[in-house]
N, C-alpha and C positions, 0 to 999 in steps of 0.2 A: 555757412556760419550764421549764430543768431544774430539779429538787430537787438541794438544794444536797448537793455530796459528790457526784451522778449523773452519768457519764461520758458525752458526748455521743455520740452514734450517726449516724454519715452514710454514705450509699451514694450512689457516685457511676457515673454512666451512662456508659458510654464503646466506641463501635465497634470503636476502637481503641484499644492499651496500647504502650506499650514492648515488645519492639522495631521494633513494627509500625510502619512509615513514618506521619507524617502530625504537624499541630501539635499537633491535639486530644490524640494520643496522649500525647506528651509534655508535655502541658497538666497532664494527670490524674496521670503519673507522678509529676511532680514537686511537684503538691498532695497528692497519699497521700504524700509522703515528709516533706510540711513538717507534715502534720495528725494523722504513728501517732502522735506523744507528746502532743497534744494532744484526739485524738477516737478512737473503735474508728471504726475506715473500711472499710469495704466498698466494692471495685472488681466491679462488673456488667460484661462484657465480652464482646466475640465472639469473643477474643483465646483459644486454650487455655491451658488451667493451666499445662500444663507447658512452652510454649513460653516465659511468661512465668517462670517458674521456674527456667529454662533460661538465661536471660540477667539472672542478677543477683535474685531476688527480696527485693522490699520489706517487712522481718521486720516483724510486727505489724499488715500492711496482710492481711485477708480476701480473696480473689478469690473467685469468681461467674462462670462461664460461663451466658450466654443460652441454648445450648443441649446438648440432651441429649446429645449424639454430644462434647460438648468443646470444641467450635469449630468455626469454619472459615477458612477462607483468610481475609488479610486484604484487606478490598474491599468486605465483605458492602454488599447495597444496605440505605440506610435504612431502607425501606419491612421489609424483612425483618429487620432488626433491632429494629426498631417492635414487629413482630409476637411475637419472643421476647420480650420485655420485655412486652408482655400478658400471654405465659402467666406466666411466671418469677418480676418483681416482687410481686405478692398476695402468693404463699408467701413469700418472702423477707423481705417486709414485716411478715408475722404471726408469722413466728420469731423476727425480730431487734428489731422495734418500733424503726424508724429514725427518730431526729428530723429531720435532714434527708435528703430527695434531692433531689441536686445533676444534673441536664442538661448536656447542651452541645449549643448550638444551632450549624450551621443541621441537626443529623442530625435534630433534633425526638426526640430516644431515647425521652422518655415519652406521645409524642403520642395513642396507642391504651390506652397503660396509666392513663391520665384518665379513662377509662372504667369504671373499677373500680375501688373503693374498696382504698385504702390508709394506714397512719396515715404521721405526718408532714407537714413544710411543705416547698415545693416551692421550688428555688434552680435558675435559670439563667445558666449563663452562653454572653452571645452574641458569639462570636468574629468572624462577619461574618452578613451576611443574601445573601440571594438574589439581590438588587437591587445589590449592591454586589457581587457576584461578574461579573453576567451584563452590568456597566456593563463592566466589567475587560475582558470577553470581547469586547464592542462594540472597544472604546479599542484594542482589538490590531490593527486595520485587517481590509479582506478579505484575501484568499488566505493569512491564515495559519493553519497546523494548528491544530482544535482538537481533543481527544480529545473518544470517545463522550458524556463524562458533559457535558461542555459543551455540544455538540449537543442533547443530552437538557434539559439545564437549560433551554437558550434556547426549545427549543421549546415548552416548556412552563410557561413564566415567569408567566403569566398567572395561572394555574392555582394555581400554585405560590408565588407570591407571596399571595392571596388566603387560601392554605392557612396559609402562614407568618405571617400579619396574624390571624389567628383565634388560632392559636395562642400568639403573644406578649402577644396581648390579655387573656388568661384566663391569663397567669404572675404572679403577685403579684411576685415577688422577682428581679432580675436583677443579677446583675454583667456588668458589661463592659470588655473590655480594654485600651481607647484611650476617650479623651473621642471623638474621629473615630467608632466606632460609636456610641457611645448615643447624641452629637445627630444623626447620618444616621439612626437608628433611629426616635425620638421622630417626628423631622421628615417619614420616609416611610411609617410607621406610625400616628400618631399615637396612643401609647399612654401611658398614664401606670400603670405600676406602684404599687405599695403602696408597694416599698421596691426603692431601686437604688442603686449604687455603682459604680466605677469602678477593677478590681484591675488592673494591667498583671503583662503573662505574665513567668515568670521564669527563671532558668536555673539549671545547676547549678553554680556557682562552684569547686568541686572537683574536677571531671570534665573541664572547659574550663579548661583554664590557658593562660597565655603561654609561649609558649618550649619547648613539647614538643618532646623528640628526635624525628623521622625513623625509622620502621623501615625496616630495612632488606629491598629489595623495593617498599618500596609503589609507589604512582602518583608522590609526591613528591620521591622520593631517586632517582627514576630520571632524572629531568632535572634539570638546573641553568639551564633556559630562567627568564623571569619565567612564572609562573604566577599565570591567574584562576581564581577557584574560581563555579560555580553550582550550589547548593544546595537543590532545590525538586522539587514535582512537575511534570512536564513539560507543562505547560498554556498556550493562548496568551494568557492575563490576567498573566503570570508574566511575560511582556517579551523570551523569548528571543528572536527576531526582531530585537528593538532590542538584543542585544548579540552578534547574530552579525554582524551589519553593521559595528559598533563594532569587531568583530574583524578584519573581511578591510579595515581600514582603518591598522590598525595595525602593529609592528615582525613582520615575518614568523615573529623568534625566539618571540616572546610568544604561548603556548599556553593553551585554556579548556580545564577540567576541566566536566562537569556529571554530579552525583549527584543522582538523583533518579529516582522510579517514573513512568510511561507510557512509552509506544509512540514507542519513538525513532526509528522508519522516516521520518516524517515530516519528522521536525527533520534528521537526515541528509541528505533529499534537499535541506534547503533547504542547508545546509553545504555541502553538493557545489556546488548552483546558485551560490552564493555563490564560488568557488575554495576552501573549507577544506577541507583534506584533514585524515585523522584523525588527523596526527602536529599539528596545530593545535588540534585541535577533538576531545574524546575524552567518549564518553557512558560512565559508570560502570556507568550504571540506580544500584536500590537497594541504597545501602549499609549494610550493619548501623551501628546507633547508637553503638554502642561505640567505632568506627570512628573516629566522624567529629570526634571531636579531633582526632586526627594527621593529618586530611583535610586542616583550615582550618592546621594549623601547617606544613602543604608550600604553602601558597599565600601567593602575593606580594599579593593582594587578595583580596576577595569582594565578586562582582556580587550588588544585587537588581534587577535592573529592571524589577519590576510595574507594572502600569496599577492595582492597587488592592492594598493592605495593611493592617491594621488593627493588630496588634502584633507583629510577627513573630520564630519564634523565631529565624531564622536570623541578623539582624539582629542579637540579643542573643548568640547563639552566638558570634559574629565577634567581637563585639566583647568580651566573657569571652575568648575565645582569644589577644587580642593580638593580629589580624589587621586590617588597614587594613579598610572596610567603604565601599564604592562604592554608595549606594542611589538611587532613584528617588523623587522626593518623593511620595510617594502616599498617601493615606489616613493613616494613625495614624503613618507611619514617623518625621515631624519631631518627635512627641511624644518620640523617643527615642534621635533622631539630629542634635545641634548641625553645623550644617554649618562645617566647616574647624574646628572644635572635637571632636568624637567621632566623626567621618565626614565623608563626604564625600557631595553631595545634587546632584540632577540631576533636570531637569523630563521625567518619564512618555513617555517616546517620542524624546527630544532625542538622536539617535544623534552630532551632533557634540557636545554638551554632553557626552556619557558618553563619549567619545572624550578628549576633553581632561583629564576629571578622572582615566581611570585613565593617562595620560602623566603627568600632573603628582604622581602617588605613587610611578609605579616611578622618576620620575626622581629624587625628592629621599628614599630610606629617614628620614633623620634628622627630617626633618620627620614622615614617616610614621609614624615610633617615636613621637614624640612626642603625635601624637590618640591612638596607639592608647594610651599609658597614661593617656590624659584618660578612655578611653572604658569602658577597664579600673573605671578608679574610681567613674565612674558606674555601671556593672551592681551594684559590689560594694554600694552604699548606695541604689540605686533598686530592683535587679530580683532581687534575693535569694532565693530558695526558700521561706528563712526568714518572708521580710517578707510575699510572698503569702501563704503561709499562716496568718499571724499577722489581716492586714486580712481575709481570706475567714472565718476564724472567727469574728470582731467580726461582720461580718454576719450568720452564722448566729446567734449569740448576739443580735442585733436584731431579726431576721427572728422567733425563737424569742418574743421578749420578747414582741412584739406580735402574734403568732398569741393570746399566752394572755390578754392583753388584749385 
């Protein structure tokens, strides 16, 4: 427990930071923004200093590169960020005397560094598991692209799961993002924590607004087709497949944007096979974060069509922006998606089901306006910056209580 008047100390583990693609990253950004007035926060990253410094840096939040050189690219594998985090946390730990460090699974960030004594009580949180990733992967049928890492996963699931069940067993403290994980968790793990809870991801309500101007130039202001937006890494647990189909079945004029990091050769040649040509169907890759407000406020929707999700940011982005929100009912998504209420919900694979719900948005706007400010209102009192951060500290302060008991 702290002594009273003592500022609490946490260092949080992260592969990935802002601007770097990915949810985890902006999991962490936006919990170091809700915790510098409430805790000294220390961000550990593989992330450079100065890349993140370069895009906006978070006054009062500490950064921490893993390793010596600065950084590297972002992508780094697990296993090798595992490894930095052995050498690096001890020292960092004996300098700053961290009450809590905070995880994020499934990278396992302190999995090697258990190994070695460091003070502090240990906080996870699991944004998905393995099992529910490499179900994702199945659910997307054969002949579709997957990238390397999926490849990798599934090959090695066995393995990898086994790894992952060792490790969640020996975390005393977890939060988790959706009720959808922690009972999938509990139920395929069977673990029982010391101390657990349930924080849903949040977003930043000032950065995503409704009704952003258009730059002029962009992807957005260049056409006045309907535009769909897909927002994601390019993986076949992700659903593209079920809304390319959805596409070459619809109005000719109506064009897909997809932003997001992988190997678009793949998804292209299915577009081609499919008749999309690029003036239909246009790949971004990765966009800078900054970005991606005025991304969602040039689109007439936003597709998710995963086979598996657990809280997603992109879901809460959309829906902060004012943007109609087309999702696939999958995993955590209904905890935070009312269908024909906040969004709009379709069963994981139902290419005519996601077919009908995005005709019946672009054809009725006023309707459409209408979830989106139901949908509005629920992020602003559900998924806050603020409010995570505020339940994540309660935890650490619980977590803290009864380590000292």
């Amino acid at each position: 427990m702290l002594s009273q008047g003592r500022t609490m100390k946490v260092c949080i583990l992260t592969p990935e930071f802002r601007p770097a693609w990915g949810g985890i990253g902006t999991y962490v950004s936006n919990l170091a923004e809700g915790l510098r007035d409430k805790a000294e926060v220390h961000v550990l990253t593989a992330t450079p200093g100065d890349d993140i410094r370069g895009n906006g840096d978070l006054d009062g939040v500490h950064f921490h590169s893993a390793f010596p050189d600065g950084g590297l690219a972002p992508g780094v594998s697990p296993l090798r960020f595992q490894l930095a985090i052995m050498r690096t946390l001890p020292r960092l730990a004996r300098e700053y005397r961290f009450d809590i460090l905070h995880a994020n699974h499934a990278y396992m960030s302190d999995l090697l560094a258990r190994l070695r004594r460091y003070s502090g009580s240990t906080v996870v949180t699991v944004h998905t598991t393995l099992e529910t990733q490499t179900q994702g992967t199945r659910h997307a049928g054969p002949g579709v692209p997957r990238q390397a890492l999926e490849g990798r996963i599934s090959r090695w699931r066995f393995v990898l799961k086994a790894l992952e069940g060792h490790y969640l067993r020996r975390t005393p403290a977890m939060i988790f993002v959706s009720k959808f994980v922690r009972e999938s968790t509990f139920d395929r793990y069977h673990i029982a924590p010391r101390f657990s809870t349930v924080v849903p991801n949040a977003v930043d309500t000032e950065l995503f607004l409704p009704g952003l101007p258009l730059e002029p130039g962009s992807h957005a202001s260049l056409s006045h087709r309907p535009t769909l937006l897909f927002a994601g890494r390019l993986l076949a647990l992700k659903g593209i497949s079920t809304l390319l189909q959805a596409l070459r079945r619809l109005n000719p004029e109506v064009r897909l944007l997809l932003a997001g990091p992988g190997d678009q050769g793949p998804w292209k040649s299915v577009a081609r096979r499919l008749g999309l040509e690029e003036d239909r169907c246009r790949f971004l890759g990765s966009v800078p974060y900054a970005e991606m407000p005025r991304l969602y406020a040039g689109a007439d929707a936003v597709v998710l069509p995963s086979f598996t999700e657990s809280c997603p940011m992109v879901a809460l982005e959309a829906m902060a922006a004012g943007v109609p929100l087309i999702a696939a009912d999958a995993g955590g998504v209904s905890e935070i998606v009312g269908d024909e209420q906040t969004g709009w919900l379709f069963p994981p694979g139902d290419v005519d089901r996601l077919v009908g719900r995005i005709v019946t948005v672009l054809a009725d706007p006023a309707r459409a306006s209408r979830v989106c400010s139901r949908a509005r209102a629920w992020i602003e009192t559900h998924a806050s910056v603020d409010r995570m951060a505020i339940e994540t500290y309660r935890f650490y302060e619980r977590v803290l209580a009864g380590a000292a008991a």
